[in-house]
Backbone as numpy.savetxt, mean C-alpha at the origin, in Angstrom:
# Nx Ny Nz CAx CAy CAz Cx Cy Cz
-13.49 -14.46 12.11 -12.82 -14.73 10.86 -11.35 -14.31 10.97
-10.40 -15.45 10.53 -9.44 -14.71 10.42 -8.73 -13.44 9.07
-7.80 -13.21 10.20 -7.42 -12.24 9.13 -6.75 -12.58 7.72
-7.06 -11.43 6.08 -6.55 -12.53 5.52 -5.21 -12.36 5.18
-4.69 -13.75 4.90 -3.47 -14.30 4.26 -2.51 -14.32 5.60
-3.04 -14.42 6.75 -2.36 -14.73 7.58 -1.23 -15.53 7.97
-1.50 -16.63 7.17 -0.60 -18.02 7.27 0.57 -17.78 6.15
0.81 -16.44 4.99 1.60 -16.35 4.39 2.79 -16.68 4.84
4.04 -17.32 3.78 5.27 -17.43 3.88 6.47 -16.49 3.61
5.19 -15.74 2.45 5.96 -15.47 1.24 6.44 -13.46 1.77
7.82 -13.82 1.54 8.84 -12.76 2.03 7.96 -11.17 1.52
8.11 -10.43 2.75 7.41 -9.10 2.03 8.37 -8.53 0.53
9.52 -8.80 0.46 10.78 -8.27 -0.67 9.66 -9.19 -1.90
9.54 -10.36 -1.83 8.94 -10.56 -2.35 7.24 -10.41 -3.18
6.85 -10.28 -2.18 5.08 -9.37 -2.09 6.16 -8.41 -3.14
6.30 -7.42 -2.68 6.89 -5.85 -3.15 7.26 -5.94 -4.67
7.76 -7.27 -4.58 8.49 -7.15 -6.62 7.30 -7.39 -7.17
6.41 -8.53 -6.80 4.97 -8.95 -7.47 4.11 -7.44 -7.67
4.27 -7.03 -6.51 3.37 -5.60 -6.93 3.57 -4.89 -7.66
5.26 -4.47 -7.67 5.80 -3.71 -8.87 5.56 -4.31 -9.80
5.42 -5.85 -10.29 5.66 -6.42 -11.79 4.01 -5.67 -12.23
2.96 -6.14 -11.51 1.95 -5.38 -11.46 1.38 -4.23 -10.99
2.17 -3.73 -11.07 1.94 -1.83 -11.28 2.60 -1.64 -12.66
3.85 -2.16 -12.87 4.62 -1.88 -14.75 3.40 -2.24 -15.36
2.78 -3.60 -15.40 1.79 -4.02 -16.48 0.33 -3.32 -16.13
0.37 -2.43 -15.14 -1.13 -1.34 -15.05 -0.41 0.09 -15.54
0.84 -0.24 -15.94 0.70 1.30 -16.82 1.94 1.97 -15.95
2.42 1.47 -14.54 3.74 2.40 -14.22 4.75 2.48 -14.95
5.60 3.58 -14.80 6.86 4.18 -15.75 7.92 3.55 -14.40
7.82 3.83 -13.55 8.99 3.16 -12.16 8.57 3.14 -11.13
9.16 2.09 -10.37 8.88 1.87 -9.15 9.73 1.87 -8.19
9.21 2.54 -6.94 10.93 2.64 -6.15 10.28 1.72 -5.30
10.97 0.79 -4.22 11.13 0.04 -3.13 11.98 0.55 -1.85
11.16 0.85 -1.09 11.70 1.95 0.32 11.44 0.64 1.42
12.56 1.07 2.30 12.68 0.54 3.40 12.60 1.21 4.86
12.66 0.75 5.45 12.20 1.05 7.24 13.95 1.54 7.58
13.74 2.31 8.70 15.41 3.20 8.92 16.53 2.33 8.87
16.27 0.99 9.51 16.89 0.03 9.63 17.06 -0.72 8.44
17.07 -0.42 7.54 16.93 -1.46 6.56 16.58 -2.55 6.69
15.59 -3.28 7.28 15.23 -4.45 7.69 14.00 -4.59 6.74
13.39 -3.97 6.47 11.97 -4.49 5.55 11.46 -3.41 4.85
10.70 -4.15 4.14 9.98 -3.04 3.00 8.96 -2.23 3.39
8.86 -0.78 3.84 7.94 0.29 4.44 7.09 1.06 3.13
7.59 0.91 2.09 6.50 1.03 0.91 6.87 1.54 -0.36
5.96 1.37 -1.13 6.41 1.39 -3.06 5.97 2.96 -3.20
6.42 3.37 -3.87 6.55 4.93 -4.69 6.82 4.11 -6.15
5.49 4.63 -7.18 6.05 4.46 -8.48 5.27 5.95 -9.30
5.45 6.15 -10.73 4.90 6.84 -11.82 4.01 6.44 -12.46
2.80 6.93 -12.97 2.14 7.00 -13.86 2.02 7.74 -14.47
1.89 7.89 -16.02 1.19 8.69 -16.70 -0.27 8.84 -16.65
-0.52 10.11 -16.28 -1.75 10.46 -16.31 -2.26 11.49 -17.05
-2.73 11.36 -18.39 -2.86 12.33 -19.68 -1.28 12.55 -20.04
-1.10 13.66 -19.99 0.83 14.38 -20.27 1.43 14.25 -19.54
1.23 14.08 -18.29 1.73 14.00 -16.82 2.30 12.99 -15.87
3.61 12.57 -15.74 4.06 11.38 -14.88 3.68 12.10 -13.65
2.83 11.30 -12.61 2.12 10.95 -11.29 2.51 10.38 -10.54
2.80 11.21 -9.05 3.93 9.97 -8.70 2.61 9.97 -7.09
3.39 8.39 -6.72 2.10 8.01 -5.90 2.82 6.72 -5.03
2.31 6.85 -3.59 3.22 6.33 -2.46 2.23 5.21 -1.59
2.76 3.82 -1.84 1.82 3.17 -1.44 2.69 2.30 -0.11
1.66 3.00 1.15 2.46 2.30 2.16 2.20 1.53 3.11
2.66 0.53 3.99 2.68 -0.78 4.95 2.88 -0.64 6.39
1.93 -0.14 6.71 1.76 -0.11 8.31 1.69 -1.06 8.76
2.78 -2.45 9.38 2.16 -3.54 9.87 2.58 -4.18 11.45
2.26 -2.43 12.06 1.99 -2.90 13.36 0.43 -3.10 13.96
-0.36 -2.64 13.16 -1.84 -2.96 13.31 -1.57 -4.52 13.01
-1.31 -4.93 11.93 -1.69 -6.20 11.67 -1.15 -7.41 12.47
0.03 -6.75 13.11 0.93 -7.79 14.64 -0.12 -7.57 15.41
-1.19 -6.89 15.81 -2.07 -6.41 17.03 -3.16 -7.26 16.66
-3.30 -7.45 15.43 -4.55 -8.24 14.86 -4.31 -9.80 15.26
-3.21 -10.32 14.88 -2.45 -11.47 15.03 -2.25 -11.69 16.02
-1.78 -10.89 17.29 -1.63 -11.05 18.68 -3.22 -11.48 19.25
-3.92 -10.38 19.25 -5.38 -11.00 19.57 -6.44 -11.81 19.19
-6.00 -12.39 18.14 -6.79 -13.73 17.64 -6.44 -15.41 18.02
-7.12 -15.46 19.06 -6.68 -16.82 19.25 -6.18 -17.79 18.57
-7.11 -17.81 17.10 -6.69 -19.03 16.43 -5.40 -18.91 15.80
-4.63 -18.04 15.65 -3.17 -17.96 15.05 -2.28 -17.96 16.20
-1.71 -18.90 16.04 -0.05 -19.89 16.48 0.79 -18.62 17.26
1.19 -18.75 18.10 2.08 -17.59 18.85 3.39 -17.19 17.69
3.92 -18.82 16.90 4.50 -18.31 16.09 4.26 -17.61 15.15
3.73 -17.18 14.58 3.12 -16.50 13.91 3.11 -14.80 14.01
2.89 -14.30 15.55 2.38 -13.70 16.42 4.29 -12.42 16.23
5.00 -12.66 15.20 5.77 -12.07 15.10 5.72 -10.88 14.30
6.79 -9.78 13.84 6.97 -8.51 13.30 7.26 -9.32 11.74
8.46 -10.11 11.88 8.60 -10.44 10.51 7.02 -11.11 9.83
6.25 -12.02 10.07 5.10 -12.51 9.87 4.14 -11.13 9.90
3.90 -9.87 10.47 3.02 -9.16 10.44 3.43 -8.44 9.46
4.87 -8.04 8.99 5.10 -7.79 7.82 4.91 -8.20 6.02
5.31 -9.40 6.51 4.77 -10.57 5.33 2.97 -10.42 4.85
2.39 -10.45 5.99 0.95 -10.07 5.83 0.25 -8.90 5.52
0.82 -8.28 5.87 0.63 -6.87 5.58 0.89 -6.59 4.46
1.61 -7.48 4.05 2.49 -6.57 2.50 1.32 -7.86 1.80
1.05 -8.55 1.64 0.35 -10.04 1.09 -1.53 -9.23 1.01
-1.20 -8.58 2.20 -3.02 -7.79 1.85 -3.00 -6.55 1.00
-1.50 -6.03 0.90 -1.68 -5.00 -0.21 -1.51 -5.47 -1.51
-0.98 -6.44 -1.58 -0.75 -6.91 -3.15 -2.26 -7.58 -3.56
-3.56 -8.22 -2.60 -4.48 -8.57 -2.91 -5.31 -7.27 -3.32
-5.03 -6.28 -2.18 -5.32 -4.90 -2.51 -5.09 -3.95 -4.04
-3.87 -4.13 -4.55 -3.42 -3.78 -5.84 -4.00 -4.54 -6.57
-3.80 -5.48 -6.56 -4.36 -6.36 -8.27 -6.17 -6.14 -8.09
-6.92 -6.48 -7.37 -7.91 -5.98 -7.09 -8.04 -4.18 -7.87
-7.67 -3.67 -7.55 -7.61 -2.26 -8.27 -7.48 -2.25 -9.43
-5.94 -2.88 -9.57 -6.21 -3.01 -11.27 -6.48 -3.73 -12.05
-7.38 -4.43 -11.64 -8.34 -5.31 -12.33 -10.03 -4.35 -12.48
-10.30 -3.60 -11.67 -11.38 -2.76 -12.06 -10.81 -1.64 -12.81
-9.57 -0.98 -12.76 -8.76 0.01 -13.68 -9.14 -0.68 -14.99
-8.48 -1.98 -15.40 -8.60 -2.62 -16.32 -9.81 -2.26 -17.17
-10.85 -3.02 -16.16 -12.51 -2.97 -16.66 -12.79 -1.70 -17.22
-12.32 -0.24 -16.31 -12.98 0.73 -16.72 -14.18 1.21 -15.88
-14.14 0.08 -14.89 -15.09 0.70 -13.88 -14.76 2.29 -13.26
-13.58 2.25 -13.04 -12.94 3.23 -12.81 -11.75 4.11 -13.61
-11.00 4.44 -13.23 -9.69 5.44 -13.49 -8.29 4.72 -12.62
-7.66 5.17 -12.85 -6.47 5.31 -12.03 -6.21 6.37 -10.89
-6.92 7.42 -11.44 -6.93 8.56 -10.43 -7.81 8.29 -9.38
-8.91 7.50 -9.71 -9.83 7.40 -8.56 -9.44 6.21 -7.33
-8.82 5.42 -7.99 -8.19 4.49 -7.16 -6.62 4.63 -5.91
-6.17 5.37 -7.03 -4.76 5.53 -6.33 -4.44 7.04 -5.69
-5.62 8.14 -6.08 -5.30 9.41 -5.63 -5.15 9.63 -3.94
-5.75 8.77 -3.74 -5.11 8.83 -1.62 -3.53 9.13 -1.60
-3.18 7.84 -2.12 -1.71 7.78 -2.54 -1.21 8.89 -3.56
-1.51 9.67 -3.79 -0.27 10.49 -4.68 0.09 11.73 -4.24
1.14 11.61 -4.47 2.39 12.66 -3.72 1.96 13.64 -4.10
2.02 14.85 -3.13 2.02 16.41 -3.44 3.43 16.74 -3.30
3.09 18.32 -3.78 4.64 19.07 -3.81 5.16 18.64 -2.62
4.42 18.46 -1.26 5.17 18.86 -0.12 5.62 17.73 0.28
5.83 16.73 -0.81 6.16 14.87 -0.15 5.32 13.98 0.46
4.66 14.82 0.95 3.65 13.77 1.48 2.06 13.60 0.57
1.68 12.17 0.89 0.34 11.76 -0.17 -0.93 12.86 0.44
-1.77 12.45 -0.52 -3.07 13.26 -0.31 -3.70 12.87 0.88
-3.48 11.27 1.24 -3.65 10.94 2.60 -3.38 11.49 3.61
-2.08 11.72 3.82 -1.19 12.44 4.77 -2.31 13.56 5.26
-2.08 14.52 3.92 -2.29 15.37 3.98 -3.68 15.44 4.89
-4.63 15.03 4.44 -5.53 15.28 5.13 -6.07 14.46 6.56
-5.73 13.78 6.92 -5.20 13.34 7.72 -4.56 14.30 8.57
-3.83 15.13 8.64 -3.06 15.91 9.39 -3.58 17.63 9.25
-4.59 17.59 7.96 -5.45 18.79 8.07 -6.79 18.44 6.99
-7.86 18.11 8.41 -8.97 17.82 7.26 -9.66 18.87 6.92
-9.38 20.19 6.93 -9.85 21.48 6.16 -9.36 21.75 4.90
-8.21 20.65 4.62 -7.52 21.01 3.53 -8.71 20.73 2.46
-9.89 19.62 2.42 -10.95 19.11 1.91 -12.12 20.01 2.00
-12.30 20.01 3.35 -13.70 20.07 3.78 -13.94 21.66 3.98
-12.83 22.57 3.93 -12.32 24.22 4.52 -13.10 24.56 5.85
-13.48 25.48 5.80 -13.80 26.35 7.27 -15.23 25.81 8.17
-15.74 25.03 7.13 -17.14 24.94 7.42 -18.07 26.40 6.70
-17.65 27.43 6.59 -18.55 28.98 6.75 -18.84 28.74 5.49
């Protein structure tokens, strides 16, 4: 199967505003749009929520050198294709299927906001809860004892 939204056109700057328009209408207060050192593309959204009394801030980000690796090794996609700008585009095209998906069960009430987006939200120390554990999974799980 291929991967999806592979064949996208549509500019990651673009993906990025759609997500923000839909993160404002799931309840964000702002959204920032971060870029890669180079300023060449969009590396990921930081926006606010209120959560009870509390603006929540929460970092949603675009790794899309996996998805050039995905694209490289699938035969059926076009060498053109098989590029950084295109693995970007896609990457950012599976998180926005990714977001609205979310808040469309936020919506429902199946869930929360916290339960969906808490990977993503920033601690004091800048980095998400992801990070974090990720780089210390005792921070969760502690000593074992």
């Amino acid at each position: 199967m291929a991967l999806l939204n592979y064949t996208t056109k549509i500019e990651a700057d673009k993906t990025a505003g759609e997500i923000a328009e839909m993160l404002r209408k799931g309840g964000a207060r702002a959204v920032l749009t971060e870029y890669d050192e180079n300023n060449e593309y969009v590396s990921s959204l930081s926006f606010k929520m209120k959560i009870g009394d509390q603006d929540v801030a929460f970092k949603l980000p675009c790794d899309w050198q996996p998805v050039l690796k995905i694209l490289e090794e699938d035969r059926k996609v076009p060498a053109s294709m098989c590029t950084r700008v295109q693995a970007v585009r896609v990457a950012w095209r599976i998180v926005h299927t990714w977001v609205k998906a979310q808040l469309a069960i936020i919506e429902t009430k199946m869930v929360n906001t916290q339960q969906v987006f808490l990977p993503y939200m920033i601690m004091q120390d800048g980095r998400t809860l992801a990070e974090k554990v990720q780089q210390s999974p005792e921070f969760l799980l502690g000593s074992g004892e």
